[in-house]
N, C-alpha and C positions, 0 to 999 in steps of 0.2 A: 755495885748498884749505881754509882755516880753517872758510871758511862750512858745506861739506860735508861736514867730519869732526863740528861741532857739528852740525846737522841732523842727522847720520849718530846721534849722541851720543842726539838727544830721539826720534827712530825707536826706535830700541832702549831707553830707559826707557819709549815707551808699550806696546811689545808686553811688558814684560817683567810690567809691571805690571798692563794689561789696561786701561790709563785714563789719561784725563787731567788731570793736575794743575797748579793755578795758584794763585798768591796772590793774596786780591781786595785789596781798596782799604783793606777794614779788614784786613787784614793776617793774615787768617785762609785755611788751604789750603782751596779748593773741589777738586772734581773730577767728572768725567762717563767714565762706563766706556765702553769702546772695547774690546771684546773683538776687534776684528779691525782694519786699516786696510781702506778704502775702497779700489777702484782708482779712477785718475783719470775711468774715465768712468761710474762708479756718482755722484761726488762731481758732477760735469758736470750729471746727470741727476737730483742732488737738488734741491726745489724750493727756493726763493728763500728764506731767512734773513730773518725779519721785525725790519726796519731802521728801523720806525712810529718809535723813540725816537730816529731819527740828525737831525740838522739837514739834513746832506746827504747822503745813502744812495749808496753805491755798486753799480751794478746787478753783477748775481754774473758776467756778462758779459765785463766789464772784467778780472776774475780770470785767465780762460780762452782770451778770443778772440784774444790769439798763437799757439796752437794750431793754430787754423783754416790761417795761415799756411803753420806749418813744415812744413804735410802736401802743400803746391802744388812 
C-alpha cells in the first residue's frame, strides 16, 4: 500500500504543478512541464526515447509488453 499511496503522492504534485520536477547531479532543481498526464496508450504510442548515450539501452518494449498479456 505504501508504494501507491507515494505514487498516488507524486500523480498529484505533477498535476498540481503542471510539471515535472527533479534534482540533477549537481544538485540543482530542473524541470519539464506536463500540463496534462498521458494516457497509457498515448505514452505506448510515443516514439522510442533516444538511448544513443546508454551502454546498454533498454528497448521501450520491455516497459509495456506485460500488458499485451493481461489483455488474453
Amino acid at each position: 500500500m505504501g508504494d501507491c499511496q507515494m505514487t498516488n503522492q507524486i500523480i498529484l504534485a505533477i498535476e498540481k504543478v503542471k510539471a515535472v520536477r527533479w534534482m540533477t547531479a549537481k544538485g540543482k532543481v530542473s524541470s519539464k512541464p506536463m500540463p496534462r498526464l498521458k494516457t497509457v496508450e498515448e505514452v505506448i504510442n510515443d516514439p522510442e526515447p533516444d538511448q544513443s548515450w546508454m551502454d546498454t539501452p533498454i528497448p521501450k518494449l520491455k516497459f509495456h509488453e506485460w500488458l499485451q498479456y493481461s489483455k488474453k
